[in-house]
C-alpha positions as CSV (number, residue, x, y, z in Angstrom):
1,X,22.4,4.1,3.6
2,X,24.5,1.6,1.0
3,X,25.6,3.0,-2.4
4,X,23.5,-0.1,-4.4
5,X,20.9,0.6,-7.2
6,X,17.6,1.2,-5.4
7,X,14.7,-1.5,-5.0
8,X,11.3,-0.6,-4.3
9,X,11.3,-1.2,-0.7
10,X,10.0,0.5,2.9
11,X,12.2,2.5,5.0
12,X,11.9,3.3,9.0
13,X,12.8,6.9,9.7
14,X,13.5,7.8,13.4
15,X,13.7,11.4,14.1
16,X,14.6,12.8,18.0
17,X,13.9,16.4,18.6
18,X,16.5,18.5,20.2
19,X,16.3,19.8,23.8
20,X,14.2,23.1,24.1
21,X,11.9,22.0,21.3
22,X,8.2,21.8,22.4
23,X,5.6,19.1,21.6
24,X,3.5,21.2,19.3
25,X,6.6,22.6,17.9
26,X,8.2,18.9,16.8
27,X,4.8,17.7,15.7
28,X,4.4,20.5,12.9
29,X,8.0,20.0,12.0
30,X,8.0,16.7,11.8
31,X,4.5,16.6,9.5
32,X,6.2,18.9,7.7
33,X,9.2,16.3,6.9
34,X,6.5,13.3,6.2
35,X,4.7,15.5,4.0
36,X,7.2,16.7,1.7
37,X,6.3,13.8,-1.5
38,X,10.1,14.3,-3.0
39,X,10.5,11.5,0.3
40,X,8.6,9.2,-1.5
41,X,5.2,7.6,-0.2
42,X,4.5,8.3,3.5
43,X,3.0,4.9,4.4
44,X,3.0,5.4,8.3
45,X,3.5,8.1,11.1
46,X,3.6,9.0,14.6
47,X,5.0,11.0,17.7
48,X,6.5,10.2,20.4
49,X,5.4,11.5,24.2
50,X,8.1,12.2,26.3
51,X,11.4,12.7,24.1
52,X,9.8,14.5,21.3
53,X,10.1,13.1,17.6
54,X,8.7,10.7,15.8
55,X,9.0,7.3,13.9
56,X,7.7,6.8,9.7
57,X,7.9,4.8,7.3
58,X,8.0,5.3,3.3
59,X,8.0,3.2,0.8
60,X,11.3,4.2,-2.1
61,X,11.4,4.0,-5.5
62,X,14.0,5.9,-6.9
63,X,17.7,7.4,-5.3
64,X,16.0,10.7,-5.2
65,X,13.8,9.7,-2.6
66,X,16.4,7.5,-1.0
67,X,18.6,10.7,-0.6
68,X,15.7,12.7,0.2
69,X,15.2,10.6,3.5
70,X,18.5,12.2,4.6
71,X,17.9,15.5,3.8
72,X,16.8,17.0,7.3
73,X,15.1,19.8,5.6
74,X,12.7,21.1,8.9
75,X,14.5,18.8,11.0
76,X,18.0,20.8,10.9
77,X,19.6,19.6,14.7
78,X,17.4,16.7,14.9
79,X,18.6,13.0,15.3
80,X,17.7,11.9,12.0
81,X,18.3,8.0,11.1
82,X,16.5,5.8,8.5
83,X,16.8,2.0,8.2
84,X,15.6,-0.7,5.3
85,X,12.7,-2.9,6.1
86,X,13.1,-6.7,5.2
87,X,9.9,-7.6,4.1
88,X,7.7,-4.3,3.7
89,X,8.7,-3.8,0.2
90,X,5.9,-1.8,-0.4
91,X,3.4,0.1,1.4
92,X,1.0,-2.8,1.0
93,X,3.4,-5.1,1.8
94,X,4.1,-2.7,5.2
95,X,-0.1,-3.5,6.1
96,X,0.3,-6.8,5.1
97,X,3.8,-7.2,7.8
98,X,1.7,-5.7,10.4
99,X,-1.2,-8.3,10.0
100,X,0.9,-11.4,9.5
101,X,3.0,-10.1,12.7
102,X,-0.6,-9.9,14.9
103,X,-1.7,-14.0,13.6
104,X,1.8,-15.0,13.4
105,X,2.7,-13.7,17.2
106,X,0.2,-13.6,18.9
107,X,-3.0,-15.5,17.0
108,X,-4.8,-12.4,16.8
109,X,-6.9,-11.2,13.7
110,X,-6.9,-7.3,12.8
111,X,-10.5,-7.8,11.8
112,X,-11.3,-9.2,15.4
113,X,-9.4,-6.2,16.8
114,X,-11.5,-3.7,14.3
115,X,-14.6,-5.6,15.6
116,X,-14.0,-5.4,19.2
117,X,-12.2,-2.3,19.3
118,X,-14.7,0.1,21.5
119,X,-15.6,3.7,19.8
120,X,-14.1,6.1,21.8
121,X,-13.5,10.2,20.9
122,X,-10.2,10.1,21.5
123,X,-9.3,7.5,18.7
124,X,-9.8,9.4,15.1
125,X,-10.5,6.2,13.6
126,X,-12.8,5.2,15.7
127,X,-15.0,8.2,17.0
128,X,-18.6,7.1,18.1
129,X,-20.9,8.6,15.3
130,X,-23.6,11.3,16.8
């Protein structure tokens, strides 16, 4: 990352697991980095199958949490690597980026998507309701 002032804005952190390190293993490691608020605001997660790791995004406020991002803390030996978003400023701004990119791209509403999205178990945010 630059040495200028810090702007409220969204970073992507991309973190690769070294070889040996199990699924279950990187997933608790890497929760642990997301969840550690001196990174400023977790906005987005996930994992990745195959090569384990994971991708988020926080939005920064200050050059503590800018400096934080870098700071492997669980994540000693991992590939650790954090870019600046252009227009997801914020974490609303980061929703907003992922609807415009849905209408702008490929004419698609999220609200259509939520609609016609089918309940299914496997999908935490959309479990059928018994």
């Amino acid at each position: 990352m630059n040495d200028e002032a810090v702007k409220e804005r969204c970073y992507l952190v991309y973190a690769l697991a070294p070889a040996g390190v199990y699924a279950g293993q990187a997933n608790v490691l890497f929760n642990e980095y997301i969840g550690d608020p001196a990174r400023g605001l977790a906005v987005y997660h996930d994992h990745f199958i195959g090569r384990h790791g994971g991708i988020a995004v926080f939005e920064i406020t200050t050059e503590e949490e800018k400096a934080k991002l870098d700071d492997p803390g669980p994540l000693e030996d991992w590939e650790l690597t954090s870019y600046p978003l252009t227009y997801s400023r914020t974490a609303v701004g980061f929703v907003a980026q992922a609807e415009f990119t849905l209408r702008a791209y490929r004419d698609v509403q999220l609200s259509d998507l939520i609609e016609n999205e089918e309940p299914d178990k496997r999908r935490w945010w959309n479990r059928p309701s018994d």
